[in-house]
N, CA and C atoms of all chains as a GROMACS GRO file, in nm:
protein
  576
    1UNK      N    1   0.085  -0.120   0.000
    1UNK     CA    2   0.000   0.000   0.000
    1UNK      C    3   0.088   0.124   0.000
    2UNK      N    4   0.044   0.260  -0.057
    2UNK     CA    5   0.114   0.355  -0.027
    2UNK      C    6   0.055   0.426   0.028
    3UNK      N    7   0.172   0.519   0.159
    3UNK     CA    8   0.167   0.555   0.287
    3UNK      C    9   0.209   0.724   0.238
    4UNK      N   10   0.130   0.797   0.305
    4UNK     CA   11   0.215   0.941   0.336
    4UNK      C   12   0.223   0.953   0.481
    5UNK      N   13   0.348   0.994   0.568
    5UNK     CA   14   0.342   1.011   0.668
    5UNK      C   15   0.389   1.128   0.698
    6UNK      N   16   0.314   1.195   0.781
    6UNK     CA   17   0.348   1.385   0.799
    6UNK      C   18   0.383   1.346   0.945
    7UNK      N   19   0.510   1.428   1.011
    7UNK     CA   20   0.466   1.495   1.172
    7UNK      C   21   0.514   1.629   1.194
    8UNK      N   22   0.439   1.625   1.311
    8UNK     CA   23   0.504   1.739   1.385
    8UNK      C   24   0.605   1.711   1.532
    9UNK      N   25   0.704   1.702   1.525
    9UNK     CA   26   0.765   1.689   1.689
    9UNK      C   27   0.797   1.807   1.734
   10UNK      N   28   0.788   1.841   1.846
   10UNK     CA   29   0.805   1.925   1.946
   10UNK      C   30   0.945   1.926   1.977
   11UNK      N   31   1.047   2.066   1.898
   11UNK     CA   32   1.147   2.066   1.907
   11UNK      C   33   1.219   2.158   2.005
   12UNK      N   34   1.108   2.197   2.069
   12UNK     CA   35   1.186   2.315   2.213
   12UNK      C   36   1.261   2.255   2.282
   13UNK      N   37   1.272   2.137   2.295
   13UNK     CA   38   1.395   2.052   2.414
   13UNK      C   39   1.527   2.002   2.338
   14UNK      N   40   1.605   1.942   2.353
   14UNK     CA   41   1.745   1.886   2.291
   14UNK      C   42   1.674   1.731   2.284
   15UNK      N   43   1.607   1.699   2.389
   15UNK     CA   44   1.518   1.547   2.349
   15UNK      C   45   1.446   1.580   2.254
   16UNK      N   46   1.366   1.680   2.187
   16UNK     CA   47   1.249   1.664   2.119
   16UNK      C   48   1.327   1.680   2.006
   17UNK      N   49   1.452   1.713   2.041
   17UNK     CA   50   1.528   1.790   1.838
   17UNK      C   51   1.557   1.624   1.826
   18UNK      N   52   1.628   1.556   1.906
   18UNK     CA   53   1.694   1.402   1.885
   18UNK      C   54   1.555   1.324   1.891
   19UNK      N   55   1.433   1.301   1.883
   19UNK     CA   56   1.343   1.244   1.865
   19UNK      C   57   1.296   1.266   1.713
   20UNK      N   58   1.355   1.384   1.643
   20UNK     CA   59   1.276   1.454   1.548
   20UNK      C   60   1.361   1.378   1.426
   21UNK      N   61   1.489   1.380   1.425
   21UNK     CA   62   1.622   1.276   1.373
   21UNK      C   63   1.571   1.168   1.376
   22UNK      N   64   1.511   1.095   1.463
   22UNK     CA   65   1.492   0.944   1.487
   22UNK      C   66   1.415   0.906   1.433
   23UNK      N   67   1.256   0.984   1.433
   23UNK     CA   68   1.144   0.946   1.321
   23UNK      C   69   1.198   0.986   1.208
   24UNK      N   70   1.278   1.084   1.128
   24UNK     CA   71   1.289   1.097   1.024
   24UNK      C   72   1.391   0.974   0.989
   25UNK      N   73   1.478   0.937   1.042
   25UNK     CA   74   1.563   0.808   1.028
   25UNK      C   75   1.480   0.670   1.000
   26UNK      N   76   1.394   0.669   1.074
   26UNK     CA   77   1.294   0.538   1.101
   26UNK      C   78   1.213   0.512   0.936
   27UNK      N   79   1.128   0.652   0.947
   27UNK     CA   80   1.057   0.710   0.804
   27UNK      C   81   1.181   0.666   0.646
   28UNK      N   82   1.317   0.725   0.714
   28UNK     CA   83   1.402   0.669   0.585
   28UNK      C   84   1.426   0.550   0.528
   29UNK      N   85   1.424   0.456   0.650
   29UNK     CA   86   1.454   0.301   0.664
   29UNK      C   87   1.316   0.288   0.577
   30UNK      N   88   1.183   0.329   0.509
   30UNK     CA   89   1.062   0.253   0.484
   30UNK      C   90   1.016   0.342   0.351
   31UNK      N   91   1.065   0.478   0.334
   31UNK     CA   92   1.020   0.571   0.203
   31UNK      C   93   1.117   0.633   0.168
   32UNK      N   94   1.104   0.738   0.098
   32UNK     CA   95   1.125   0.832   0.062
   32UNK      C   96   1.126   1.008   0.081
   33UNK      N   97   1.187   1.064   0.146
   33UNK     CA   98   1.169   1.220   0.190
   33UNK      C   99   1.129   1.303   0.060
   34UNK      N  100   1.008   1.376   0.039
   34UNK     CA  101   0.944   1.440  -0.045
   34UNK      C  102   0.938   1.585   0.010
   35UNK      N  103   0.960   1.604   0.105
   35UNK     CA  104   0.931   1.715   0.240
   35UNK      C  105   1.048   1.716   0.359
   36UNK      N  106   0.994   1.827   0.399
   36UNK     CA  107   1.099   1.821   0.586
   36UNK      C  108   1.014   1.720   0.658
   37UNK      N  109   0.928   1.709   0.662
   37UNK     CA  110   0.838   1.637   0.742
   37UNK      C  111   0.719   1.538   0.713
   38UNK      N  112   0.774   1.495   0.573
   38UNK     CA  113   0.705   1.407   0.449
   38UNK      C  114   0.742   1.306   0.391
   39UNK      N  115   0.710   1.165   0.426
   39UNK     CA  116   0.774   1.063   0.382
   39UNK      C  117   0.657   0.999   0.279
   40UNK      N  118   0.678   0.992   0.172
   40UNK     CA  119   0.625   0.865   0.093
   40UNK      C  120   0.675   0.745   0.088
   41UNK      N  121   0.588   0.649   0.141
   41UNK     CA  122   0.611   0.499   0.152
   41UNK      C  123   0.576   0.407   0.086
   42UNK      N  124   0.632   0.276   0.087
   42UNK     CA  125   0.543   0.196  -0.018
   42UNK      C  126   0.522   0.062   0.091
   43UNK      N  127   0.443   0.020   0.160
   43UNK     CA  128   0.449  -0.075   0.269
   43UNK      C  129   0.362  -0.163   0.229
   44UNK      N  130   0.417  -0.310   0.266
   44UNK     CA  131   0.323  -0.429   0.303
   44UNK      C  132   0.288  -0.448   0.487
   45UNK      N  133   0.167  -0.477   0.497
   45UNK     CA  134   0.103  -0.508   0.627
   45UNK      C  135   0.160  -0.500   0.747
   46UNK      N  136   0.326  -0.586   0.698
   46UNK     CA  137   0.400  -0.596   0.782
   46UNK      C  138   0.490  -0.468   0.818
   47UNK      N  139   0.548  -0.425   0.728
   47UNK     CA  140   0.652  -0.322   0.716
   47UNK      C  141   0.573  -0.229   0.826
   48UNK      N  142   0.429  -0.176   0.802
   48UNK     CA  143   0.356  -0.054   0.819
   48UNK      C  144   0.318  -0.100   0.980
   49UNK      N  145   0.350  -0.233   1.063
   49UNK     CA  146   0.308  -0.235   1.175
   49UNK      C  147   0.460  -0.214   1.216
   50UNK      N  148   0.537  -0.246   1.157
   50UNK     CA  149   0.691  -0.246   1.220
   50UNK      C  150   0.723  -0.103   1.240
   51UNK      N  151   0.671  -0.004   1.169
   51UNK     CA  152   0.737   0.126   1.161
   51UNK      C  153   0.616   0.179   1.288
   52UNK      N  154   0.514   0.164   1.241
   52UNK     CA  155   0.432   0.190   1.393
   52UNK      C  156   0.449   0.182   1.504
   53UNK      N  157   0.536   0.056   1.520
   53UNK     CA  158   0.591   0.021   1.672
   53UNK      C  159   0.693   0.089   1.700
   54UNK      N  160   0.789   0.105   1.580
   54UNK     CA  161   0.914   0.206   1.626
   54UNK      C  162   0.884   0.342   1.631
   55UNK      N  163   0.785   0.419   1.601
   55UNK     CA  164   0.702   0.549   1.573
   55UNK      C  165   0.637   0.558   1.713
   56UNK      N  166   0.582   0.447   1.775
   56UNK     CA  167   0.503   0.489   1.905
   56UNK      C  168   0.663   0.467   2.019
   57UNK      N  169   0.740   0.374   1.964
   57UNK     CA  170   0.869   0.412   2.097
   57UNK      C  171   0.915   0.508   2.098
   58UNK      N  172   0.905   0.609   1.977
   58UNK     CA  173   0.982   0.690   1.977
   58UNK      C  174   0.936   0.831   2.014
   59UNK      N  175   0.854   0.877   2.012
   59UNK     CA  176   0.771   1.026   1.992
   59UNK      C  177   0.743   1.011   2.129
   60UNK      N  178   0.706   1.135   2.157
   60UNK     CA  179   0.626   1.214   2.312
   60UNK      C  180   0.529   1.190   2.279
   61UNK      N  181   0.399   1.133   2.294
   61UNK     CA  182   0.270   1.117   2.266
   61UNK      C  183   0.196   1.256   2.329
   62UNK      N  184   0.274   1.284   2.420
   62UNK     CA  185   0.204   1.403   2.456
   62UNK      C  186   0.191   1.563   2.384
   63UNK      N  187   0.321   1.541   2.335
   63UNK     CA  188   0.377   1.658   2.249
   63UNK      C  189   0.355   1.613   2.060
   64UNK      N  190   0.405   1.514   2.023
   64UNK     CA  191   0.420   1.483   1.910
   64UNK      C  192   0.288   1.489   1.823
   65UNK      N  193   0.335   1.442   1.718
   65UNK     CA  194   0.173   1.438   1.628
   65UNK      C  195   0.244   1.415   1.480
   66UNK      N  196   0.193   1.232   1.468
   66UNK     CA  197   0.202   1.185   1.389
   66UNK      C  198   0.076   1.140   1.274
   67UNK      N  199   0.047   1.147   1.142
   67UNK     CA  200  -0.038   1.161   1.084
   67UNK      C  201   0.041   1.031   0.959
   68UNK      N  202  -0.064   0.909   0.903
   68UNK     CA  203  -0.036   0.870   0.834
   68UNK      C  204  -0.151   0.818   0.744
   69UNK      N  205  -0.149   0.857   0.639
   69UNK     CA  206  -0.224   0.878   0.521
   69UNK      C  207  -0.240   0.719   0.411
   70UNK      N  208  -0.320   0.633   0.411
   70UNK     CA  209  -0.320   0.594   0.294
   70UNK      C  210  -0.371   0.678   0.171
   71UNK      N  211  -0.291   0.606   0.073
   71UNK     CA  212  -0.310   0.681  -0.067
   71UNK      C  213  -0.357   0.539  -0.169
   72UNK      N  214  -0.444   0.598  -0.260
   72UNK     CA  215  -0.483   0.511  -0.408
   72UNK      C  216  -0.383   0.486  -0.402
   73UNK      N  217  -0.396   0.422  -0.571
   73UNK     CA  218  -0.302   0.349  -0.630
   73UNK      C  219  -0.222   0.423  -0.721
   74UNK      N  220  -0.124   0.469  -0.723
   74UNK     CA  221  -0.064   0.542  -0.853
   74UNK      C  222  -0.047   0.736  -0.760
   75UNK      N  223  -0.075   0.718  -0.687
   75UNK     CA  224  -0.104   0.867  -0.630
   75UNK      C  225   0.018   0.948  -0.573
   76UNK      N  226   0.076   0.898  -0.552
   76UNK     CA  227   0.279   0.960  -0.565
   76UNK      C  228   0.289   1.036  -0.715
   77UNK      N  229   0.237   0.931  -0.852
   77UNK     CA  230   0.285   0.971  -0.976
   77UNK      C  231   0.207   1.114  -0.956
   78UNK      N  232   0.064   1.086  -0.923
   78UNK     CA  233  -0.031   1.176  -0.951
   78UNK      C  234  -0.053   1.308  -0.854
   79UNK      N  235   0.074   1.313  -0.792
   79UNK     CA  236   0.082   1.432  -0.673
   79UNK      C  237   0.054   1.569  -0.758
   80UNK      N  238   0.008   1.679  -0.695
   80UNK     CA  239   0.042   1.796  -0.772
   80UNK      C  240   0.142   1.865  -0.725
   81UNK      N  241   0.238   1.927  -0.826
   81UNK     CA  242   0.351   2.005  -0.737
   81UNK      C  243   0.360   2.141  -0.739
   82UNK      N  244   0.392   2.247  -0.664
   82UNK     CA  245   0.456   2.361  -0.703
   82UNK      C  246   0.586   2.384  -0.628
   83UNK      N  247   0.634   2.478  -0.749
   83UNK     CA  248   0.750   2.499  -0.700
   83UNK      C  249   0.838   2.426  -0.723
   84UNK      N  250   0.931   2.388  -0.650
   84UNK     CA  251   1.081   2.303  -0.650
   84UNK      C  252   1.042   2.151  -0.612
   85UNK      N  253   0.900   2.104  -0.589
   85UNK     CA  254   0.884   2.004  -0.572
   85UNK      C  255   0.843   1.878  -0.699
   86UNK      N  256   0.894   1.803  -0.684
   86UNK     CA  257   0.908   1.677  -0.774
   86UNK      C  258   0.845   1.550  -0.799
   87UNK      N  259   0.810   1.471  -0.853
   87UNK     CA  260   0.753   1.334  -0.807
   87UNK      C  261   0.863   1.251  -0.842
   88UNK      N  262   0.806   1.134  -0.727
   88UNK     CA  263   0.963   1.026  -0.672
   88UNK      C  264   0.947   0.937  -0.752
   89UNK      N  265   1.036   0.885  -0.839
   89UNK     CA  266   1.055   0.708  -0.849
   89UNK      C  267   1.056   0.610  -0.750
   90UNK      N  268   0.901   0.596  -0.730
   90UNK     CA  269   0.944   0.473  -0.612
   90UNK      C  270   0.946   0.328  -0.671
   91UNK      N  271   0.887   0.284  -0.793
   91UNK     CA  272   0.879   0.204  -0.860
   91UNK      C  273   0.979   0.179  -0.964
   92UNK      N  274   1.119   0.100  -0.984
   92UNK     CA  275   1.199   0.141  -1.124
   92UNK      C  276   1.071   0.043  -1.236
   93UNK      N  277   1.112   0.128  -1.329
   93UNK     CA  278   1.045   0.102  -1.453
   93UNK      C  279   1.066  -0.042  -1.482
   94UNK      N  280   0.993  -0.197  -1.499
   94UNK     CA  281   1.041  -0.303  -1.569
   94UNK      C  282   1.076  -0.279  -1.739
   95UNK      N  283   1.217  -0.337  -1.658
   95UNK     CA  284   1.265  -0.325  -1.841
   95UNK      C  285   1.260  -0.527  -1.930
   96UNK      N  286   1.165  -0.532  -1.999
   96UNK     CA  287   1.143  -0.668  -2.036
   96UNK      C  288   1.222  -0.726  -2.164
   97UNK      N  289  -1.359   1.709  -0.376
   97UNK     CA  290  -1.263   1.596  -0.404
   97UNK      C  291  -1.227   1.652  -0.219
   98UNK      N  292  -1.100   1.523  -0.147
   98UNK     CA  293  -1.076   1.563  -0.040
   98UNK      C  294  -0.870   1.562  -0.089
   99UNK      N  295  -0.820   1.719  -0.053
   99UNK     CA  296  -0.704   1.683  -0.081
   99UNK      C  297  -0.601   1.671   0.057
  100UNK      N  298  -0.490   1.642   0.016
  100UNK     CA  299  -0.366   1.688   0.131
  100UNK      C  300  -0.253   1.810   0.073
  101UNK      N  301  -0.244   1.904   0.154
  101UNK     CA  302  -0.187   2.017   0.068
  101UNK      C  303  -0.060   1.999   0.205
  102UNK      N  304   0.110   1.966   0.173
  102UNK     CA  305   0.194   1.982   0.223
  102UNK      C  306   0.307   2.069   0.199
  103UNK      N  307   0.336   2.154   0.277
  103UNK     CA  308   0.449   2.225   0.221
  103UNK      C  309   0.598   2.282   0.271
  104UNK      N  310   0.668   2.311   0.216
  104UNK     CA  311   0.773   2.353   0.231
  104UNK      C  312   0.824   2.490   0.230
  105UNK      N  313   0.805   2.607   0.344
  105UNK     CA  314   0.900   2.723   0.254
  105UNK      C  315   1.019   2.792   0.316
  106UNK      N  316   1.092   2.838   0.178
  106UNK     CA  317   1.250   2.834   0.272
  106UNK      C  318   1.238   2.985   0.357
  107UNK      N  319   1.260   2.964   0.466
  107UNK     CA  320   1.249   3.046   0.601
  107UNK      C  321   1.358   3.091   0.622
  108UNK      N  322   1.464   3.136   0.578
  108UNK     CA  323   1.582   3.157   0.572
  108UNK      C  324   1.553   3.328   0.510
  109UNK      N  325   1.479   3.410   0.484
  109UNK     CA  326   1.469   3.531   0.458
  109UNK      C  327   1.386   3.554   0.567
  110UNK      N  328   1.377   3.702   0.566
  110UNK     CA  329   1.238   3.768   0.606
  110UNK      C  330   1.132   3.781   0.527
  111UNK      N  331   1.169   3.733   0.379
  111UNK     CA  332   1.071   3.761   0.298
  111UNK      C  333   1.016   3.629   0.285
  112UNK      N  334   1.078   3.488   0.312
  112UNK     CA  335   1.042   3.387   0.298
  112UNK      C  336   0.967   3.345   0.437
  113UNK      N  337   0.997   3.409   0.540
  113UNK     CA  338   0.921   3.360   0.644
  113UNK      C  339   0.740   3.472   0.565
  114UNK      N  340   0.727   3.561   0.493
  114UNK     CA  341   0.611   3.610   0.495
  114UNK      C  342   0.539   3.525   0.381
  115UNK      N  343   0.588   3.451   0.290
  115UNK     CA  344   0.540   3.364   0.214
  115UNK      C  345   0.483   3.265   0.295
  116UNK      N  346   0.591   3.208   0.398
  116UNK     CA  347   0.524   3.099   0.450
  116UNK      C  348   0.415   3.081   0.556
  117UNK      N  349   0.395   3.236   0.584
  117UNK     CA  350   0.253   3.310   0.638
  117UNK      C  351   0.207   3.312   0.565
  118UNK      N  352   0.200   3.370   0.421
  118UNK     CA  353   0.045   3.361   0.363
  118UNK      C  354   0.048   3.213   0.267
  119UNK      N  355   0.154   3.127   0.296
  119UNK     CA  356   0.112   3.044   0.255
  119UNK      C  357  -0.001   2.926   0.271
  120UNK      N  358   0.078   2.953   0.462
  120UNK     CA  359  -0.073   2.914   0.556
  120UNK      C  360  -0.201   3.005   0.583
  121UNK      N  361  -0.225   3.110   0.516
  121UNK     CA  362  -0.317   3.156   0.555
  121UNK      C  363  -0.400   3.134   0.426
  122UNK      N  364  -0.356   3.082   0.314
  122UNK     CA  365  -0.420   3.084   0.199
  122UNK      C  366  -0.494   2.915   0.233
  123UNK      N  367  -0.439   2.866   0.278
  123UNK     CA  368  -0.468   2.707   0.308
  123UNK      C  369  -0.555   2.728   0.423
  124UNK      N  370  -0.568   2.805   0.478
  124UNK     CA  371  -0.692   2.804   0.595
  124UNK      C  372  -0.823   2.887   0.556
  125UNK      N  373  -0.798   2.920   0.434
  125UNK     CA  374  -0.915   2.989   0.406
  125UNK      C  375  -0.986   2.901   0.331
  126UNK      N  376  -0.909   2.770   0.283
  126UNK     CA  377  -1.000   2.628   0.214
  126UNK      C  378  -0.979   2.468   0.304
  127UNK      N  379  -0.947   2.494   0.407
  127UNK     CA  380  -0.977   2.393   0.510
  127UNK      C  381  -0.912   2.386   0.607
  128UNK      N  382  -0.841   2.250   0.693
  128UNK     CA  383  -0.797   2.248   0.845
  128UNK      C  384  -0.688   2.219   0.834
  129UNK      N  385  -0.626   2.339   0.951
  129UNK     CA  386  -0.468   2.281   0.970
  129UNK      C  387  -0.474   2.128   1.069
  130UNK      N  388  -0.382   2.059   1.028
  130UNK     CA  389  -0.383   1.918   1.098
  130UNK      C  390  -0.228   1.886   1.120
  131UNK      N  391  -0.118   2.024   1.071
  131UNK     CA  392   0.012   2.019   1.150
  131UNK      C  393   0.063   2.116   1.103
  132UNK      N  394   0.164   2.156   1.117
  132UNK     CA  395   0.233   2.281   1.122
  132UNK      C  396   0.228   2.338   0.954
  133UNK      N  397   0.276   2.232   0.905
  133UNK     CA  398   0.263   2.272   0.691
  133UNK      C  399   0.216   2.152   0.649
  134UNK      N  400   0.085   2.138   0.729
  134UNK     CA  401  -0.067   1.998   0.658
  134UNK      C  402  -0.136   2.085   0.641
  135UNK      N  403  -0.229   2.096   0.570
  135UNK     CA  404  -0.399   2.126   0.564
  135UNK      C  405  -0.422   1.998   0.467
  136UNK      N  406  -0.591   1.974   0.559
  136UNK     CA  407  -0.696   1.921   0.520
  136UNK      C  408  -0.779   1.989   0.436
  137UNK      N  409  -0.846   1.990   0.281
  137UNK     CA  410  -0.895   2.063   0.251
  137UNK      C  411  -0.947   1.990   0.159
  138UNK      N  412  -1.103   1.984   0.165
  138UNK     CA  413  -1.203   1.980   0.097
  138UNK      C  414  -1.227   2.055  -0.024
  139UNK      N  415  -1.217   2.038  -0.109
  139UNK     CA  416  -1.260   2.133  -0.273
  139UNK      C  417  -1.304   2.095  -0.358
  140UNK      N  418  -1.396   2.177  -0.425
  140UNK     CA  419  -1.424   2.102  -0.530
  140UNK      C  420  -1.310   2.170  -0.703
  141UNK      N  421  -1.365   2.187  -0.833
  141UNK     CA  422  -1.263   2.207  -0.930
  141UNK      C  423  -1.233   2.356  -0.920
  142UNK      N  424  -1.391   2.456  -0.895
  142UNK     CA  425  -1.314   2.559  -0.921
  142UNK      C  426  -1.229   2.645  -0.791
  143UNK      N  427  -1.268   2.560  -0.626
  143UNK     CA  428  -1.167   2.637  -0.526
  143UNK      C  429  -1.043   2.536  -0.538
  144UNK      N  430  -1.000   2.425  -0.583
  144UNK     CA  431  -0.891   2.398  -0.616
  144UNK      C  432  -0.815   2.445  -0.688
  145UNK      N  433  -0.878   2.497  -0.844
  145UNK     CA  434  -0.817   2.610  -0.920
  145UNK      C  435  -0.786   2.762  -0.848
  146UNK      N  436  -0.878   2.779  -0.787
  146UNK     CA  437  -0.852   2.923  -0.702
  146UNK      C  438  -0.700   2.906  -0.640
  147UNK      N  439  -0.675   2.785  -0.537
  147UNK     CA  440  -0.578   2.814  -0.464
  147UNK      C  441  -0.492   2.767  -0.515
  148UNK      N  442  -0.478   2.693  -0.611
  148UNK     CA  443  -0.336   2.675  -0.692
  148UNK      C  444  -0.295   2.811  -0.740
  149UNK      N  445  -0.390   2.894  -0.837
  149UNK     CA  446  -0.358   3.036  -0.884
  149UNK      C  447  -0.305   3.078  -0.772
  150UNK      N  448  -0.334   3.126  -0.596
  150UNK     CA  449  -0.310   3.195  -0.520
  150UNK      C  450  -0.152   3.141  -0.489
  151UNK      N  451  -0.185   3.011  -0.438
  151UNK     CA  452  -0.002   2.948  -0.407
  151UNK      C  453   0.057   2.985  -0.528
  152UNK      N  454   0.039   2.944  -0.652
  152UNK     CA  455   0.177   2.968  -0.756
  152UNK      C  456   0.187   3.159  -0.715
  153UNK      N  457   0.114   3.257  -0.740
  153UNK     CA  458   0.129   3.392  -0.711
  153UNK      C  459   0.184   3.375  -0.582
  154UNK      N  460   0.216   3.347  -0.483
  154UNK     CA  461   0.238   3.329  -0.394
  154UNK      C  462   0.392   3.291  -0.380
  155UNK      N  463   0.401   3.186  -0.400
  155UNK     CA  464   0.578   3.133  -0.357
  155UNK      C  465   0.696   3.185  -0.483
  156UNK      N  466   0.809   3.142  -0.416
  156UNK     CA  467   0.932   3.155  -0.488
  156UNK      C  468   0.936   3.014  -0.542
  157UNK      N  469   0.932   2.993  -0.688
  157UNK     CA  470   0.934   2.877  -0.725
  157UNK      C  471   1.078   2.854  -0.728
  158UNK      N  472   1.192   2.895  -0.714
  158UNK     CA  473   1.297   2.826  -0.741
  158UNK      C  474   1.351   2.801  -0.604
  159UNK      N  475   1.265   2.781  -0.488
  159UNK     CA  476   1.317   2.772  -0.321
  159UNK      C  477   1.173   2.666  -0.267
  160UNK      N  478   1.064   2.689  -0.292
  160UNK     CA  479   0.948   2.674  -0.212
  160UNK      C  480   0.914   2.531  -0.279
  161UNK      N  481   0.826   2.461  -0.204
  161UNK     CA  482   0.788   2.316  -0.247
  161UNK      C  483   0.632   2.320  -0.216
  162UNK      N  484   0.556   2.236  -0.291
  162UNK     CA  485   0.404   2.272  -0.235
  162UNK      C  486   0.367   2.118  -0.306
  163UNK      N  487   0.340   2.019  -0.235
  163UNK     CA  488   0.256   1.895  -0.268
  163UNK      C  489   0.133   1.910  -0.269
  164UNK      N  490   0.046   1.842  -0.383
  164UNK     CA  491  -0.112   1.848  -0.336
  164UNK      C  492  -0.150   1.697  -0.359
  165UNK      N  493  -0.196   1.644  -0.281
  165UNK     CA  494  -0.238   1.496  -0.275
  165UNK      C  495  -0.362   1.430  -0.300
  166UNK      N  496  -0.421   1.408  -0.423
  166UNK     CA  497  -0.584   1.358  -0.401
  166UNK      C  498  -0.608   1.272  -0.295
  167UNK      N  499  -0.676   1.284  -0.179
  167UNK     CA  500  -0.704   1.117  -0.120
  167UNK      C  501  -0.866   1.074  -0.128
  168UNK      N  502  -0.853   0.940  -0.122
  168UNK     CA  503  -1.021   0.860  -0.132
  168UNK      C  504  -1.078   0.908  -0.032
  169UNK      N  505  -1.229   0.889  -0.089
  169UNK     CA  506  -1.332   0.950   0.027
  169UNK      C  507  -1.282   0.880   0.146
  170UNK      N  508  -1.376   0.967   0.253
  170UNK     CA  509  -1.320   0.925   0.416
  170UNK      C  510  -1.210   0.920   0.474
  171UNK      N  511  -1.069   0.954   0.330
  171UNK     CA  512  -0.951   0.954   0.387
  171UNK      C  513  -0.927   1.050   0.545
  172UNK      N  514  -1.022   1.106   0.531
  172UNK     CA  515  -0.993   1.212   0.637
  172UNK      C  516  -1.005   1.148   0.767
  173UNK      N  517  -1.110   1.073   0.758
  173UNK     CA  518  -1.149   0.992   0.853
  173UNK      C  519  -1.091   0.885   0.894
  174UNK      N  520  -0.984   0.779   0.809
  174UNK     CA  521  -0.940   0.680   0.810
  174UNK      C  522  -0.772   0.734   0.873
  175UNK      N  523  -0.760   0.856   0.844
  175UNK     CA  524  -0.616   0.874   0.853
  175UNK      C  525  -0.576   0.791   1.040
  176UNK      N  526  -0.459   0.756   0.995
  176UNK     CA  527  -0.401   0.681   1.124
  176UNK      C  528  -0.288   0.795   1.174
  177UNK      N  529  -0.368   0.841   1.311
  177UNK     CA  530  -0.269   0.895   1.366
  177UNK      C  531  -0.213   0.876   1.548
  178UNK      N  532  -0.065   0.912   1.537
  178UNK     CA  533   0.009   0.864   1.664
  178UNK      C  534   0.055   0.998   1.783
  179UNK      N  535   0.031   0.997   1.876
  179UNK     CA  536   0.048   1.083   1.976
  179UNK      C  537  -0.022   1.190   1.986
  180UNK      N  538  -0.047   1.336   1.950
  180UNK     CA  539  -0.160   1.395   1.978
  180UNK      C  540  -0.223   1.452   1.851
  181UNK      N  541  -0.170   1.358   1.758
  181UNK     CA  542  -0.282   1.415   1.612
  181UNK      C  543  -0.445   1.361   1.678
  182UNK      N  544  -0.520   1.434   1.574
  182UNK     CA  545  -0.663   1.402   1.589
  182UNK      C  546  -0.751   1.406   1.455
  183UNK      N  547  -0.810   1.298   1.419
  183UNK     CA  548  -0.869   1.327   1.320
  183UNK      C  549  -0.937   1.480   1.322
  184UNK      N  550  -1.048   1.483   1.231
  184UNK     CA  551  -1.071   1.650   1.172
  184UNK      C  552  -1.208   1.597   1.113
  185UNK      N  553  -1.308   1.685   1.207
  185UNK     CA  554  -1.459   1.726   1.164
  185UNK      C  555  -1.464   1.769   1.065
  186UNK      N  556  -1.454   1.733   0.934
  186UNK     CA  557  -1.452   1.856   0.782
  186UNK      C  558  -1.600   1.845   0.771
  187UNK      N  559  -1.706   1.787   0.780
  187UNK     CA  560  -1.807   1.788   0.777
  187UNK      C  561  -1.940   1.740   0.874
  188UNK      N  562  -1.995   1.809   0.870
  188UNK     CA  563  -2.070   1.828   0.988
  188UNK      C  564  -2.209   1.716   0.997
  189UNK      N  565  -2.166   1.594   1.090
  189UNK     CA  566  -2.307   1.519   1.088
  189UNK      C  567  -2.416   1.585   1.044
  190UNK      N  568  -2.481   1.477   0.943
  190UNK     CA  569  -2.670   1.514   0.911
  190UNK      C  570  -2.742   1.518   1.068
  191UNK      N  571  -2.829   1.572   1.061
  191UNK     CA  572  -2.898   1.526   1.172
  191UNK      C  573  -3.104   1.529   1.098
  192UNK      N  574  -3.176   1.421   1.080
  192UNK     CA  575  -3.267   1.399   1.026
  192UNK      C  576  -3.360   1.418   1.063
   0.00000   0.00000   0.00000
């Protein structure tokens, strides 16, 4: 399935800046950075509970705010952009 | 249609921090903030055309990034979120 995942962490502390690194690290291990705070993913069942579990160890639940989006099918290609923004190859092309 | 409008702007001026004020203020005049550079926003063709015209007049295209995301009905509702996100009332129960 494909995933958009947005947050917000709460970076007023030196914990909340090193929490903010960690989901974006976690988010890297599973997508693609499209954004500061924007990962496009491409997950099976499994992947998307694994990153959940490392997403809830990681964040302030009190402070944080994590948002994750399923998307159709094809809907990365079909993003709209402005500006300096791009659409990702998450799929390489089969070459037959 | 229900979209996801995410963005990016470079904050590194004084002139870029006022873009990225009316960038959010142009996005709250067509639906809900749901994180710092999320809006939720409901549109149909011609306020989607409106605020694309306003964002492109709006940003520095060779610095600024602006995603727009179609998602499936109820996405709003389905979105999975972790620590103090909250889904978003975009529409207001019938009551019969």
């Amino acid at each position: 399935m494909d995933l958009l995942v947005t947050y917000d962490v709460d970076t007023t502390s030196a914990e909340g800046r090193r929490r903010l690194r960690r989901v974006a690290k976690l988010c890297e291990g599973h997508g693609l950075r499209v954004q500061q705070s924007v990962f496009e993913i491409v997950a099976d069942d499994k992947s998307l509970l694994e990153l959940l579990d490392q997403l809830n160890a990681t964040i302030d639940a009190d402070t944080d705010n994590i948002r994750i989006y399923r998307l159709p099918a094809r809907a990365f290609d079909d993003v709209q952009t402005l500006g300096i923004a791009q659409t990702q190859p998450h799929r390489q092309d089969l070459v037959l």
